[in-house]
Every structure is written in C-alpha cells, then in structure tokens.
KOLZA-136676 format. One record per residue: residue number from 0; x, y, z of N, C-alpha, C in turn. Coordinates in Angstrom, 3 decimals. Layout:
! residues N
    i       n.x       n.y       n.z      ca.x      ca.y      ca.z       c.x       c.y       c.z
  NUM         X         Y         Z         X         Y         Z         X         Y         Z
...
***
This chain:
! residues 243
    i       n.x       n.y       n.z      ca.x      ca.y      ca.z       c.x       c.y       c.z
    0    50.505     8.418  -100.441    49.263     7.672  -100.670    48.432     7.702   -99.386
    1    47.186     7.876   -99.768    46.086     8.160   -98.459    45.042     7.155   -98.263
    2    44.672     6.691   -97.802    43.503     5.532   -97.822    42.177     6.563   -97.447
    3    40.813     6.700   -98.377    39.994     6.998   -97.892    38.940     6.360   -96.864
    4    37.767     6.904   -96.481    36.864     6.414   -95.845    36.103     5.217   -96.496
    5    36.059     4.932   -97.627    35.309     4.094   -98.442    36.647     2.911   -98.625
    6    37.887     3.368   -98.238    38.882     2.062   -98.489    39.660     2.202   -99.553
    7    39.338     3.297  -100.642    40.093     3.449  -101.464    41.743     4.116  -101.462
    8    42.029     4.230  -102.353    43.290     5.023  -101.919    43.135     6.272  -102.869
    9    44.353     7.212  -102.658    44.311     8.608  -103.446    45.666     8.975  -102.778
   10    46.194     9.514  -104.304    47.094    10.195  -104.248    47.075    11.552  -103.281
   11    48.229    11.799  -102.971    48.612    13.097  -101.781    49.179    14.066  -103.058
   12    48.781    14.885  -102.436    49.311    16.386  -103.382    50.767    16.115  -103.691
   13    51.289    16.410  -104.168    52.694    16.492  -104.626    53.238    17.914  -103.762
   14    54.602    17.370  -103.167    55.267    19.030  -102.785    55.833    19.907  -104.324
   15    54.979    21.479  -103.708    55.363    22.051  -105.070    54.110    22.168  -106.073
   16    53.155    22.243  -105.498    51.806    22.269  -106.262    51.500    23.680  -106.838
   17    50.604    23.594  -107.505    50.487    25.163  -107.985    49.835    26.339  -107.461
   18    49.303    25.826  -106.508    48.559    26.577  -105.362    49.920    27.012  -104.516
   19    50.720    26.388  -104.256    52.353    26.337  -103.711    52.595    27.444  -104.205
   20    52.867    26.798  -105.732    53.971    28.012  -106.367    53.136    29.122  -106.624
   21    51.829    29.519  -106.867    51.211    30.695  -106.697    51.629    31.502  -105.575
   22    51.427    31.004  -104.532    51.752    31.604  -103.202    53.191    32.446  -103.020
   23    53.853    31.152  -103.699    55.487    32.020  -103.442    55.502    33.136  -104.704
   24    54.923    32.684  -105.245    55.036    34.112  -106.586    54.523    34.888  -106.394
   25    53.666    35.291  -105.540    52.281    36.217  -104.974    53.331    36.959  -104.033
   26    54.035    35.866  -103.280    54.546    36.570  -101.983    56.004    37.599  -102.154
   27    56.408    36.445  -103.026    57.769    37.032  -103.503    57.644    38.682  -104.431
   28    56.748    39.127  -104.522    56.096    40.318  -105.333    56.609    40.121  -106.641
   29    56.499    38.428  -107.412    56.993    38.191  -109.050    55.786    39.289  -109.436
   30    54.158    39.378  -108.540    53.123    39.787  -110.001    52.920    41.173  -109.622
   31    54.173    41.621  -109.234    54.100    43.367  -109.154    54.304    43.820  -110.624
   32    55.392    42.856  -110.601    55.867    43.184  -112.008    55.394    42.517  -113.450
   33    55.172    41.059  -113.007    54.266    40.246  -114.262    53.082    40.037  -113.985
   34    52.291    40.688  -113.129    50.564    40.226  -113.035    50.220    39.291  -112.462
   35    48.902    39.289  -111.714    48.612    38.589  -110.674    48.508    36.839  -111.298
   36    47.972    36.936  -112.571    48.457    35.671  -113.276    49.149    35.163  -114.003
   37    50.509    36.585  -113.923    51.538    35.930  -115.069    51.843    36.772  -116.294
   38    50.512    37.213  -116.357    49.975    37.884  -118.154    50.428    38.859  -118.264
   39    51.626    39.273  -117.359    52.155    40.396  -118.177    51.353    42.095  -117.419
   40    52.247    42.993  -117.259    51.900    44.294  -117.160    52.562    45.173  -117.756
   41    52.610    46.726  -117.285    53.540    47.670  -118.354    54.673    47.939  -117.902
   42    54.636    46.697  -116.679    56.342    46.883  -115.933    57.283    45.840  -116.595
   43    56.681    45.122  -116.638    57.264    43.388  -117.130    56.296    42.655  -117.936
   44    56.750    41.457  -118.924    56.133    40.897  -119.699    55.757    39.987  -118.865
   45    54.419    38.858  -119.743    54.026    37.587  -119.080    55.233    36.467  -118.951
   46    54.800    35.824  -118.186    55.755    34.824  -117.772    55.042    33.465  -118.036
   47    53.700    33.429  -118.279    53.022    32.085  -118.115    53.669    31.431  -119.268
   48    53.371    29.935  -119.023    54.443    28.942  -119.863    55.303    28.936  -120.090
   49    56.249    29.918  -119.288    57.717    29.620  -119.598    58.253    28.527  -119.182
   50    59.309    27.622  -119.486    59.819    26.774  -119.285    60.464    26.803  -117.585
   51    60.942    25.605  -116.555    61.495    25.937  -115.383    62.538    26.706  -115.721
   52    63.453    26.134  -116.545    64.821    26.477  -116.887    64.621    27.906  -117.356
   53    64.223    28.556  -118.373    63.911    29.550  -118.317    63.831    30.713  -116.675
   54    62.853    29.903  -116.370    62.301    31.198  -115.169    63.746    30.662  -114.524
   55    64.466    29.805  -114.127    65.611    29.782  -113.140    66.532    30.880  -113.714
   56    67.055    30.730  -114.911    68.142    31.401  -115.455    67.467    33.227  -115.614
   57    66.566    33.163  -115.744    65.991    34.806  -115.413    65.733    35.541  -114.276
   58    65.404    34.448  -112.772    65.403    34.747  -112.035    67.286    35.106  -110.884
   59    68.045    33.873  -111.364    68.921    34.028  -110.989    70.222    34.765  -111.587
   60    69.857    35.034  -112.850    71.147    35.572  -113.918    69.867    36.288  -115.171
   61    69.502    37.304  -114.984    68.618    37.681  -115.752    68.980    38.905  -117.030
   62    68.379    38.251  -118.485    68.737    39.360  -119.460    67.939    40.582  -119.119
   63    68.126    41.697  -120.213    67.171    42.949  -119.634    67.597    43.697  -118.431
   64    66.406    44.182  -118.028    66.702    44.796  -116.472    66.265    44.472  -115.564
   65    65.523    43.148  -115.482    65.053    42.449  -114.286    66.607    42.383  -113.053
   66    66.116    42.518  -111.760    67.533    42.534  -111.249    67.477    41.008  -110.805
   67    68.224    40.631  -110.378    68.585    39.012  -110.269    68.087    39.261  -108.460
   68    67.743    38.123  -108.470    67.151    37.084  -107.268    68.419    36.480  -106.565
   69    69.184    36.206  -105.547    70.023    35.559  -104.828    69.226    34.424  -103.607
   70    69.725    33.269  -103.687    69.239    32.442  -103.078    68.761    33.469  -101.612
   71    70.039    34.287  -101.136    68.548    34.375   -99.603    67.863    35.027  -100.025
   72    67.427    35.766  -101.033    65.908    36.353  -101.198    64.721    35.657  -101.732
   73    65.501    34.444  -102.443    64.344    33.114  -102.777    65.142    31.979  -102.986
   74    64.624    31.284  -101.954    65.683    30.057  -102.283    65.325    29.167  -102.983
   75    66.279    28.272  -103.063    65.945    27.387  -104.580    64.844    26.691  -104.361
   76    64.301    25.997  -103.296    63.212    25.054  -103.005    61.711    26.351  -103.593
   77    61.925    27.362  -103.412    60.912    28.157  -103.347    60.996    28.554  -105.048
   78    62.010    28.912  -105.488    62.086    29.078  -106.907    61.474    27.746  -108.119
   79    62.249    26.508  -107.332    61.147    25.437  -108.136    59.748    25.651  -107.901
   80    59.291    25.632  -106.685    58.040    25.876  -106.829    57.449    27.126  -108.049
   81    58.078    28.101  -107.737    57.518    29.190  -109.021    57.314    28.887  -109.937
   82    58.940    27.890  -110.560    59.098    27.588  -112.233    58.127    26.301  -112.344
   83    57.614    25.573  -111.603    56.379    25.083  -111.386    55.167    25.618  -112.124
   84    55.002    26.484  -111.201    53.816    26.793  -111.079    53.755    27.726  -112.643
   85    54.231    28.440  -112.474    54.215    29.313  -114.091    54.606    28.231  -115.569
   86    55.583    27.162  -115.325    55.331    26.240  -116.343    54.106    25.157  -116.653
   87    53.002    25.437  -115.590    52.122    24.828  -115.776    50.934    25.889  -116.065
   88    51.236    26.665  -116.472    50.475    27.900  -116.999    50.105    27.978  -118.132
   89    49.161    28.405  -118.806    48.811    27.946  -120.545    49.534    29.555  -121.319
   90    50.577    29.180  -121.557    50.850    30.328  -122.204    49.878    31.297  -123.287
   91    50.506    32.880  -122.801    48.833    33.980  -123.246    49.376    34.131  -125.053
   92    48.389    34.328  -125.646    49.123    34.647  -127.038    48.612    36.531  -126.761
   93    48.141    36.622  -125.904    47.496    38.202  -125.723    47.721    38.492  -123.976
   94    49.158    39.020  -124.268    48.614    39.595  -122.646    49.186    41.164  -123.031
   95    49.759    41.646  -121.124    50.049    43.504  -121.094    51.273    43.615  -121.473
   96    51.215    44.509  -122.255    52.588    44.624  -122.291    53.287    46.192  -122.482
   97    54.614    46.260  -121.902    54.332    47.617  -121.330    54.595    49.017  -122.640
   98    54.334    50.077  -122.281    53.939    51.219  -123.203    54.495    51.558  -123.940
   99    55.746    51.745  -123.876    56.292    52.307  -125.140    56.810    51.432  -125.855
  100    56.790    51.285  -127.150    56.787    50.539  -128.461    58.301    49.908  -128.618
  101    59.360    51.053  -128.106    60.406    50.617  -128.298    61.419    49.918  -126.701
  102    60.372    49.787  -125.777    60.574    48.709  -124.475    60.346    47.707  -125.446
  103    58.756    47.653  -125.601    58.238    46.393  -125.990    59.149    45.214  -127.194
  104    59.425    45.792  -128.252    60.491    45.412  -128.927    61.588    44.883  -127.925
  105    62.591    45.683  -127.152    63.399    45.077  -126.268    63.243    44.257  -125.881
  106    61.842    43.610  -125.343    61.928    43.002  -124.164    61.074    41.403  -124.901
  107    61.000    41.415  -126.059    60.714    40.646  -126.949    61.954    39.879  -127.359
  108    62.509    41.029  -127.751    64.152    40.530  -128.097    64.682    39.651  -127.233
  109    64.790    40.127  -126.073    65.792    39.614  -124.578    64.993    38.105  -124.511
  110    63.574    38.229  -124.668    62.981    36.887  -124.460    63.042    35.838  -125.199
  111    63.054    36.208  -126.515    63.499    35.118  -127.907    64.819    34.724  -127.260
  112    66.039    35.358  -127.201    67.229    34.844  -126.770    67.265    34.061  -125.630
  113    66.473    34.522  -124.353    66.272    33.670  -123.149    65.568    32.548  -123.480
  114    64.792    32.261  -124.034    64.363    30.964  -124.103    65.212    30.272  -125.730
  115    65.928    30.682  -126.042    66.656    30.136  -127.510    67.622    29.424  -126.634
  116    68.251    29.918  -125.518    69.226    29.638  -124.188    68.749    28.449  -123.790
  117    67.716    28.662  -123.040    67.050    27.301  -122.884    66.281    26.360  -123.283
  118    67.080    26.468  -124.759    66.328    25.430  -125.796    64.753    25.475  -125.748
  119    64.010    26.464  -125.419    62.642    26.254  -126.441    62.512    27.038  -127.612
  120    62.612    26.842  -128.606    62.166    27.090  -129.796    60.974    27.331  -130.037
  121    59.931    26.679  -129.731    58.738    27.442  -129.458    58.169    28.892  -129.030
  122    58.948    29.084  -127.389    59.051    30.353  -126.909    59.114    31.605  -127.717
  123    60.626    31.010  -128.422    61.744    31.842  -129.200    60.287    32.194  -130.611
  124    60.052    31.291  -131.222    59.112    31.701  -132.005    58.102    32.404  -131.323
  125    57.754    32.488  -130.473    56.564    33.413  -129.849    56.555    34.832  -129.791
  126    57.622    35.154  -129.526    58.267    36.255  -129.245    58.930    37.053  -130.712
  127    59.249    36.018  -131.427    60.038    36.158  -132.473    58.257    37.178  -133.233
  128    57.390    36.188  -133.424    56.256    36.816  -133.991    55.753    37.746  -133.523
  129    55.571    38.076  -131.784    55.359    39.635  -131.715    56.277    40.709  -131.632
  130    57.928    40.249  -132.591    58.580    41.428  -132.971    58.129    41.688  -134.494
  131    57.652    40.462  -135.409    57.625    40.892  -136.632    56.284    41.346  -136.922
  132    55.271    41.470  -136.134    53.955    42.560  -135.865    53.825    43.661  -135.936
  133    55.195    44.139  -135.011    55.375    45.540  -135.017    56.986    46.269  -135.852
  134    57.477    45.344  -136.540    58.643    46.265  -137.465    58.206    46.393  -138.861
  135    59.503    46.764  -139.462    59.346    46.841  -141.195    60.492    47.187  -141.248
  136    60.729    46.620  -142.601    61.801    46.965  -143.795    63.226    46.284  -143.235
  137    64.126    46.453  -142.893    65.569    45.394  -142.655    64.765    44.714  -141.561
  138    64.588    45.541  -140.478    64.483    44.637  -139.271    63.680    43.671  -139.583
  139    62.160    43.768  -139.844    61.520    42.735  -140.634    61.808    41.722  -141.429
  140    62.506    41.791  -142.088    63.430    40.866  -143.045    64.237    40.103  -142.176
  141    64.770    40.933  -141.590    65.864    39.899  -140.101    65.317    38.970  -139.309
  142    63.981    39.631  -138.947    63.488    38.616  -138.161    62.690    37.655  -138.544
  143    62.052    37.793  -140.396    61.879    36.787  -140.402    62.759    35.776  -141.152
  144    63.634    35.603  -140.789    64.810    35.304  -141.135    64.999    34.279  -140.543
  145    65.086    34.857  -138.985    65.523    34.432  -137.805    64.035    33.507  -137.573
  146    63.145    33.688  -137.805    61.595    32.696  -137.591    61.892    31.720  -138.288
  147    62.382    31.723  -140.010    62.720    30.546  -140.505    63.727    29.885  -139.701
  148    64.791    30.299  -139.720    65.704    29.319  -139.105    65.623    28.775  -137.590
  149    64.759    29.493  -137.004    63.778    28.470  -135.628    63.343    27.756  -136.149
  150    62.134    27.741  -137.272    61.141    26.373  -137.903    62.333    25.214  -138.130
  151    63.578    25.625  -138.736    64.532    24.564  -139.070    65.384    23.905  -137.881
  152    65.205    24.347  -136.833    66.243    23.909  -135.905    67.190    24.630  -135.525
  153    67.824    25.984  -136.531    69.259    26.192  -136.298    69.207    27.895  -135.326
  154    68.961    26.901  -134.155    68.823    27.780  -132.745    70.108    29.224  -133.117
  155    71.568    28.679  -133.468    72.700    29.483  -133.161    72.429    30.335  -134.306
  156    71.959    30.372  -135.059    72.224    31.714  -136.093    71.129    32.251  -136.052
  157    69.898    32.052  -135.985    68.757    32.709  -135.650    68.894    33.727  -133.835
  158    69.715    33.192  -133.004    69.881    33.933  -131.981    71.066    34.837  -132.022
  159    72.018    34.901  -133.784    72.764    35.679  -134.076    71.615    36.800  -134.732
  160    71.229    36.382  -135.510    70.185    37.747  -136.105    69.516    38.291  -135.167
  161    68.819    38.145  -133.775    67.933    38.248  -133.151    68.592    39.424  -132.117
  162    70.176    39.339  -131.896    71.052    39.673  -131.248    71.361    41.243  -132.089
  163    71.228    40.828  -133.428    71.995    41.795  -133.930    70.575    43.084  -134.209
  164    69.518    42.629  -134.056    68.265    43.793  -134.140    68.429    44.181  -132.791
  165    68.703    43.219  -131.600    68.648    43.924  -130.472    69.319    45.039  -130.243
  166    70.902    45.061  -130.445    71.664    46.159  -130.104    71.183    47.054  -130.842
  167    71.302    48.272  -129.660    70.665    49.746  -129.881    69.498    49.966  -129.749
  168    68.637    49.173  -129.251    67.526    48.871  -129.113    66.890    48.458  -127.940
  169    68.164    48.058  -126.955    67.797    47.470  -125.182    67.838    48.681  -124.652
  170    67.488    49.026  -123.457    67.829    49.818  -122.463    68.215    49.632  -121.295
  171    69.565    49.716  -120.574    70.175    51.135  -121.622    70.611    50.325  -122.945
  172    71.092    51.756  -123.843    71.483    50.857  -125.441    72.627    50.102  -125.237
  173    72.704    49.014  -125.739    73.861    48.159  -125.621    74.400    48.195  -127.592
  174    75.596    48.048  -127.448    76.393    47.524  -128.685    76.390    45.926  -129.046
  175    76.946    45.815  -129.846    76.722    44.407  -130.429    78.102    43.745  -129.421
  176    78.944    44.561  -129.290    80.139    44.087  -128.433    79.456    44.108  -126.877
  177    79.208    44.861  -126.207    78.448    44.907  -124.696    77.315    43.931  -124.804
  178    76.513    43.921  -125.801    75.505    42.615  -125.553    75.827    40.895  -125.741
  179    77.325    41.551  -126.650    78.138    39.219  -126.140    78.745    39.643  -124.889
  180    78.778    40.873  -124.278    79.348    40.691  -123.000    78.217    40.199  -121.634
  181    77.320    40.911  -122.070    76.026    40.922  -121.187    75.631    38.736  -121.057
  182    75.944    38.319  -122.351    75.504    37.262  -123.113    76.031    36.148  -122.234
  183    77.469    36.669  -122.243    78.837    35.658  -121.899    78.558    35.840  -120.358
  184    78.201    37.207  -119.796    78.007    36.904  -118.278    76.735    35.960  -117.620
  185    75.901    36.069  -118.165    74.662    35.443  -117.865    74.841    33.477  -118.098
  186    75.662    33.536  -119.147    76.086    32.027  -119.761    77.236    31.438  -118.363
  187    77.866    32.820  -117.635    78.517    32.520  -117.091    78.053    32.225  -115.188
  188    77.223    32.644  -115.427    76.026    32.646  -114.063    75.396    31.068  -114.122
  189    74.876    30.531  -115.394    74.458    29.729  -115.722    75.263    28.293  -115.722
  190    76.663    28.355  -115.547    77.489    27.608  -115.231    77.979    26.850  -116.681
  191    77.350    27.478  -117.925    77.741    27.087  -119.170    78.928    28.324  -119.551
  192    80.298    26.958  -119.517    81.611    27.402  -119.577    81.547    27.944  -121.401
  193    81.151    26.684  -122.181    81.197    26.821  -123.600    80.521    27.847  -123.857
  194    78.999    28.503  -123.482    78.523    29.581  -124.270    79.180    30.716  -124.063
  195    79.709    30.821  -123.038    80.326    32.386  -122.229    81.381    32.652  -123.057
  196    82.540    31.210  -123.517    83.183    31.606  -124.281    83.287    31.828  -125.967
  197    81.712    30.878  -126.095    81.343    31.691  -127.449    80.998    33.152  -127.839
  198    80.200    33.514  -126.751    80.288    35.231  -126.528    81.666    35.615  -126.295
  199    82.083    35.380  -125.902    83.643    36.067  -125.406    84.078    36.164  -126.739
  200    84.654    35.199  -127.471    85.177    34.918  -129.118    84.289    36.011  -130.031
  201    82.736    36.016  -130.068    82.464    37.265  -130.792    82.698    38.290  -130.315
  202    82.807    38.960  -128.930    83.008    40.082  -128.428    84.430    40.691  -128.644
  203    85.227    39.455  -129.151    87.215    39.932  -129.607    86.445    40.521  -130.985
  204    86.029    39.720  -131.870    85.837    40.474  -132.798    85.248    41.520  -133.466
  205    84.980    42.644  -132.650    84.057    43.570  -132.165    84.944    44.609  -132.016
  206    86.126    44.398  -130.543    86.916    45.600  -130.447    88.195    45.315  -130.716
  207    88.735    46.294  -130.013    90.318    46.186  -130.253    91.139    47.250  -129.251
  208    92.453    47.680  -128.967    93.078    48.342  -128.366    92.679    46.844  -126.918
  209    92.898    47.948  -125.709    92.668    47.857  -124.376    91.440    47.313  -123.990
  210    90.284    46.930  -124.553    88.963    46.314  -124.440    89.501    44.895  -125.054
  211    90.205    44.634  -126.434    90.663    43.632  -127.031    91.296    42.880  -125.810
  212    92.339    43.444  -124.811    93.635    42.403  -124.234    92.737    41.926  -122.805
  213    91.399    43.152  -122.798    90.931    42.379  -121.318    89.874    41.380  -121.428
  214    89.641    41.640  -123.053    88.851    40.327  -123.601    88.782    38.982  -123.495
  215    90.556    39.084  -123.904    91.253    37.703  -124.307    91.575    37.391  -123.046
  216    92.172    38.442  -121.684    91.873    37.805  -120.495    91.160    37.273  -119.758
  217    89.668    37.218  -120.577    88.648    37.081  -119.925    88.351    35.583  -120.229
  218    88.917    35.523  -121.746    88.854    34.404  -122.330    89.815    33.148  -121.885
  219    90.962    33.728  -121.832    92.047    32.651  -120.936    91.568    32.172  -119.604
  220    90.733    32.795  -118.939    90.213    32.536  -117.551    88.706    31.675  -117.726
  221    88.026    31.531  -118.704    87.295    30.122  -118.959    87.767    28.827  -119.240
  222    88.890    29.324  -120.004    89.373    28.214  -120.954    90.638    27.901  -120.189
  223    90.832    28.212  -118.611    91.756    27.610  -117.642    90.802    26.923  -116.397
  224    89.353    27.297  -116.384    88.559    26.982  -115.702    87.848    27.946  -114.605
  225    88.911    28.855  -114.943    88.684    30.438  -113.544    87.244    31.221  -113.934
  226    86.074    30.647  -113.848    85.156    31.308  -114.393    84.862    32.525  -113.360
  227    85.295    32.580  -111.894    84.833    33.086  -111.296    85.598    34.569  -111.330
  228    87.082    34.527  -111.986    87.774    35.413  -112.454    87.092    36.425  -113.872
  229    86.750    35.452  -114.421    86.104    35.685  -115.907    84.945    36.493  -115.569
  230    83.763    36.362  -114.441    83.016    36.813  -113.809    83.176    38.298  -113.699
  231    83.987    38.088  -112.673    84.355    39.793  -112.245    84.514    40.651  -113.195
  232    85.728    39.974  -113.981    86.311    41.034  -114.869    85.141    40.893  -115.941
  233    84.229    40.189  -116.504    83.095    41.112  -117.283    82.496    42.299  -116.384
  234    81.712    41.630  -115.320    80.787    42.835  -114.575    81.149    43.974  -114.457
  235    83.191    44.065  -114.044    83.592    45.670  -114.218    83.606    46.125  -115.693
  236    84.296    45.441  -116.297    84.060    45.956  -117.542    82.139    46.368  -118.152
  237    81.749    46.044  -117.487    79.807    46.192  -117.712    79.708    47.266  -117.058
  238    80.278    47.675  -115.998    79.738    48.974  -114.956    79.152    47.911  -113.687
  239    78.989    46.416  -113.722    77.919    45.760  -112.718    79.041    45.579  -111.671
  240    78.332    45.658  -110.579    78.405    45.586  -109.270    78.186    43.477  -109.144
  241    79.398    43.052  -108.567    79.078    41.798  -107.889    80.159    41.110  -106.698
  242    79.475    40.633  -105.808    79.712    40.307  -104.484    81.095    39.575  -104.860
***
C-alpha cells in the first residue's frame, strides 16, 4: 500500500505482474516457439489462457515434443510468473498453427489430454473442436464422442477416446501401449502416484512377453512408493534420457 500526494492510498503492483511474466516469457525464448503473444506459430501452438497448472506440467514434464524446462533453466519463481501471465491472457479461438495437417491434429490431441490432466474441460473442449474441423468418418465420430462426454463431466473416458485417435498420429508415432507409457511418465513427473499407475494398468493390457514383466515392475515400484525407480525404468524403456 502507497499513500499518494493527494493522501490517498493505492495499491502496489503485485509481484508477478504481467508485464513480469511477459518479460520472462520474452526472455526465456517461450515466443520463439508460441509467438510474441502466445497465439501460436508453425513451431508450437498458442498458449494464451492456459491454465497455471497446465503451463507448469508442460513446461516441466511436457506431452508432445516440447523438451522439458528444469528448474536451473527457469526457476519456479520465474515459471509462476509465466503461468501468470499467459493465464491472464484471453484465450485465441484463431491463432498459427503449424503446417502440416497431420502435426496440427497431434498437437491438438496432446493438448485436449494436457488440459483434461489439469482438469479444464473447457480447454479440452477447445481443442477437442479444432480436431473435429478437420477429420471425418471414425475419427469424427470419436471425437465427437469424446466432446459429448466433456459437456457431461466424464473427463476419464473422453481422454480414453482422445488417446486412442492419438496413437499413430503423434510424432514420432506412438502406440496405444507407448502413449500410457509416455502418459504414466509425465503423471509421474507430476507427482500424481494414482494416474501413472492408471496408465501403467492400461499399458499391461496392451503387451505381453518381456515388455509385460517390466511393466508390472514398473507397477510394483508406485504401488511400494519407489516412483523414482518407476521413473527410470519407463524413460529406458521410452528410449528417454534422464538425470
């Protein structure tokens, strides 16, 4: 609180303003890839109005091919500011988005699920509608499938259909088994023990042989608390590299 010249008082900026979080998003090179305001280019989609939670869990454990952020390259004080600043953004119903038809789909996909993650339903419908713009015939049907059962609430089976147009369809192509793996690691970044091992449970039922027993090891190591075990052994099994 500030006292003016006339005697009044006035609020002080808040730490974390949007002029703030512009800056760190400017600096951090977020609008190399999403645009100088967010809206999206042909590298990366828009980001405006995404939720904090959202931009945290994408920045730090990200679906797609965004590569993940580690606190020393942005630390958390600087990351609130971002998810700030971009959640106070009026989300675009028209921004860039990048060129080829079958990114764009992908990266629609990855986003319905990322924000289905972090409970907006809204999002999830956003995204959900600029996949059913551009399909036809099953997929179309799937997704609007998956739109009804957002209007109703039932987040978990609508992010099962949404899942199941994705595979073969991300890049690189993922399977329906590699994308609850991709699913379960990110859930597992996220420090949600229960979703990782809901992916884990669909991903048993997927394979079998020698992928099956390192499954269920993967699974015994949530459900003993060893997430950080559970960790590893997805990322090798992914091909990912982690510290």
């Amino acid at each position: 609180m500030t006292v003016t010249a006339g005697g009044e008082t006035a609020e002080e900026e808040p730490a974390g303003t949007a002029a703030m979080g512009r800056e760190v998003y400017l600096n951090a090179g977020c609008s190399a890839c999403h645009g100088l305001n967010a809206e999206g280019t042909d590298v990366g989609p828009s980001v405006a109005g995404h939720t904090a939670q959202q931009v945290h869990q994408q920045v730090r454990s990200p679906l797609a091919q965004m590569p993940a952020y580690s606190e020393a390259q942005l630390s958390d004080e600087d990351l609130d500011q971002v998810a700030g600043y971009l959640a106070a953004l009026e989300s675009m119903e028209e921004h860039a988005e990048p060129v080829k038809l079958s990114q764009v789909l992908a990266i629609h996909h990855w986003m319905a699920i990322s924000a289905i993650t972090a409970g907006d339903p809204n999002d999830a419908l956003h995204h959900v509608g600029h996949i059913i713009e551009r399909v036809k015939g099953e997929h179309l049907e799937t997704m609007e499938k998956a739109r009804a059962l957002l209007r109703e609430g039932d987040l978990h089976e609508a992010e099962h259909l949404i899942e199941q147009m994705l595979a073969g369809k991300a890049k690189p192509e993922l399977t329906l088994a590699e994308l609850n793996l991709r699913l379960a690691l990110t859930a597992v970044d996220q420090r949600d023990r229960a979703e990782a091992i809901h992916q884990i449970r669909h991903y048993l039922e997927r394979v079998r042989g020698a992928e099956r027993e390192k499954g269920e090891a993967f699974l015994a190591h949530l459900r003993e608390g060893d997430v950080h075990g559970a960790e590893h052994g997805i990322a090798d099994l992914l091909g990912l590299e982690r510290s």
